[in-house]
PAZAKE-355488 format. One record per residue: residue in three letters; x, z, y of N, C-alpha, C in turn. Coordinates in steps of 0.05 Angstrom, whole numbers, always signed. Example, Ala and Ser with C-alpha at 12.3 -4.5 7.8 and 13.67 -1.06 7.14 Angstrom:
! PAZAKE-355488
ala_+264_+156_-114_+246_+156_-90_+264_+156_-66
ser_+257_+142_-45_+273_+143_-21_+258_+157_+1
***
This chain:
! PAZAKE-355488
unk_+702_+1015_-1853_+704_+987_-1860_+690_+983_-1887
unk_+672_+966_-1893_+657_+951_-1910_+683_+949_-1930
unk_+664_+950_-1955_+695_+933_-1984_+674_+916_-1989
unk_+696_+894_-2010_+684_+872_-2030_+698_+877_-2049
unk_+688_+865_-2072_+708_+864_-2095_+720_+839_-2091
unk_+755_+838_-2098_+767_+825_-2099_+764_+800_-2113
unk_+746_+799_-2136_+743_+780_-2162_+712_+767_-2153
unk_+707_+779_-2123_+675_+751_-2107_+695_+722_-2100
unk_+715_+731_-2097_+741_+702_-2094_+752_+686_-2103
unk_+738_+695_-2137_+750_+688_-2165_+736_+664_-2157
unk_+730_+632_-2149_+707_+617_-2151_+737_+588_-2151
unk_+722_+571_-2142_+739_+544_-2142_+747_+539_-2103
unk_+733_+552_-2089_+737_+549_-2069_+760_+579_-2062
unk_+757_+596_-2067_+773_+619_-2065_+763_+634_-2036
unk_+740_+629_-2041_+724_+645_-2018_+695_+649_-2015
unk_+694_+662_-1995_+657_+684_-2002_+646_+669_-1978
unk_+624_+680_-1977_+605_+674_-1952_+614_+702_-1946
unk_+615_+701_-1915_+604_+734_-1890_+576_+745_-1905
unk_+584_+770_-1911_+558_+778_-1924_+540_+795_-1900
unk_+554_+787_-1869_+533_+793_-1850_+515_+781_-1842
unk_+487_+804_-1838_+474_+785_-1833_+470_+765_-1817
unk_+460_+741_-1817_+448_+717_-1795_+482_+712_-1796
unk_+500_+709_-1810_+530_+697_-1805_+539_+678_-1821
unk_+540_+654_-1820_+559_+637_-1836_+579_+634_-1842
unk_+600_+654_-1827_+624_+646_-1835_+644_+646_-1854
unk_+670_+641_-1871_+671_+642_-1905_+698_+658_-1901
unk_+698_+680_-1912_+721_+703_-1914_+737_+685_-1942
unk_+766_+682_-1930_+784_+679_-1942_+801_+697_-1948
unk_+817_+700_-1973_+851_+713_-1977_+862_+707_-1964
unk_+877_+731_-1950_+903_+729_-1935_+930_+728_-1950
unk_+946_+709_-1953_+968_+717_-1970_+987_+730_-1949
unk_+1007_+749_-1963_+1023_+774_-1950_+1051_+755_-1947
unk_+1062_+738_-1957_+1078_+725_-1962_+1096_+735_-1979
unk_+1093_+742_-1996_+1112_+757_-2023_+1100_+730_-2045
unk_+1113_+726_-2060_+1113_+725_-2092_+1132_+739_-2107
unk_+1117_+739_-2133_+1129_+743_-2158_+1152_+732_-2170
unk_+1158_+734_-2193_+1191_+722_-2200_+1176_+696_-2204
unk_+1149_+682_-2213_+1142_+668_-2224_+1128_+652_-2200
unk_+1139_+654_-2168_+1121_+648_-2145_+1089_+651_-2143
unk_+1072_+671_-2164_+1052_+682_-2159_+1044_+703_-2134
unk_+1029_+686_-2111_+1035_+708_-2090_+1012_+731_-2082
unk_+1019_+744_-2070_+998_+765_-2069_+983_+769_-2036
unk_+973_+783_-2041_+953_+775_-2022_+943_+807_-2008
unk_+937_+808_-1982_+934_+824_-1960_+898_+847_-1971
unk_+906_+869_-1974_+874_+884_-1983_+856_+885_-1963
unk_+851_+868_-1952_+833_+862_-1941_+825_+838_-1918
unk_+806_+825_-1903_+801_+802_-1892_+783_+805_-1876
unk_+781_+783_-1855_+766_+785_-1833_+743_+759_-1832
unk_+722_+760_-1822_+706_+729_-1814_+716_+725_-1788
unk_+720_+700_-1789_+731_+685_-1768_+708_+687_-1745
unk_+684_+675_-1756_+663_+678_-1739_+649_+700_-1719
unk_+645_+723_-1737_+636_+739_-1728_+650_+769_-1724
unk_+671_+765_-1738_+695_+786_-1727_+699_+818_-1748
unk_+675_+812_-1768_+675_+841_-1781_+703_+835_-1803
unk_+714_+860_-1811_+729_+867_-1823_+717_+871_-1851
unk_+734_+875_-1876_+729_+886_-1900_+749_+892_-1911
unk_+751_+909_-1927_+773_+915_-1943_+769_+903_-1975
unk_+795_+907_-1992_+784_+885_-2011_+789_+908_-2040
unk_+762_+910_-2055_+775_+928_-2081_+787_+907_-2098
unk_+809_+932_-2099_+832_+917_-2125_+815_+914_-2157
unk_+789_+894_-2164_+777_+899_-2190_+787_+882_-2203
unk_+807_+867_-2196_+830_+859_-2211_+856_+847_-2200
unk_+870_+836_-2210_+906_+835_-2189_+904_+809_-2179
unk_+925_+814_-2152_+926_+791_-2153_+938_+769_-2165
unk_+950_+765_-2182_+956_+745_-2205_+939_+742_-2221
unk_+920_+757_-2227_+895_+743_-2245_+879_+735_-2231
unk_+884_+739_-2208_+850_+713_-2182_+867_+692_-2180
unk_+892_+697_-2186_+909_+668_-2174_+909_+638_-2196
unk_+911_+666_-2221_+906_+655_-2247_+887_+642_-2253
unk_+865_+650_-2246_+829_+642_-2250_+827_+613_-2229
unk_+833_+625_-2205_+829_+605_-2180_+842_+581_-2192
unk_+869_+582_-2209_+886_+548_-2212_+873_+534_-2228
unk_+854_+553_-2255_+845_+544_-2279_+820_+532_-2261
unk_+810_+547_-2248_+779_+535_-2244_+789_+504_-2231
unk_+813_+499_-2213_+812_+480_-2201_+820_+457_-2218
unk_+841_+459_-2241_+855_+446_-2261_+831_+432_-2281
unk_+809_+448_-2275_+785_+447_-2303_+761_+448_-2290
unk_+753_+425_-2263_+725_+425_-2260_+714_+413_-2276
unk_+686_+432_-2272_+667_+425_-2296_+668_+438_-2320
unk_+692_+440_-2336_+700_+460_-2356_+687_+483_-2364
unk_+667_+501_-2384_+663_+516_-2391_+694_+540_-2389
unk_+695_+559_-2376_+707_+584_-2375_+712_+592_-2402
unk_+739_+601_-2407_+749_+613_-2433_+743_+641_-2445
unk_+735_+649_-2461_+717_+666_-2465_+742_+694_-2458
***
């Protein structure tokens, strides 16, 4: 199985393009259904395209509470310059 890094999901949409070829389809997070004490939830190591059926696994290059973290800011703050 193919990996990605976990932090290609870091964006405002919280998802990638299929990085297969000739495929459009947009690999999403799976959440596992757990949260945190703080309802930060976490999410499944790895994902599938809907479209075309390939699998990936997801490297942990950062947690999931800091994509969750990133993902709220980016949506809270379009347009916004990123905090250094």
């Amino acid at each position: 199985m193919t990996s990605l890094p976990k932090s290609a999901f870091a964006n405002v949409d919280a998802r990638m393009r299929c990085p297969t070829p000739d495929c459009w389809g947009d690999l999403l997070l799976m959440p596992t259904g757990r949260t945190d004490a703080e309802g930060i939830p976490s999410f499944q190591p790895f994902t599938a395209c809907p479209l075309c059926g390939t699998a990936f696994e997801l490297e942990q290059d950062m947690s999931d509470r800091d994509l969750f973290l990133r993902v709220s800011w980016l949506r809270a703050n379009p347009g916004a310059e990123e905090p250094a």
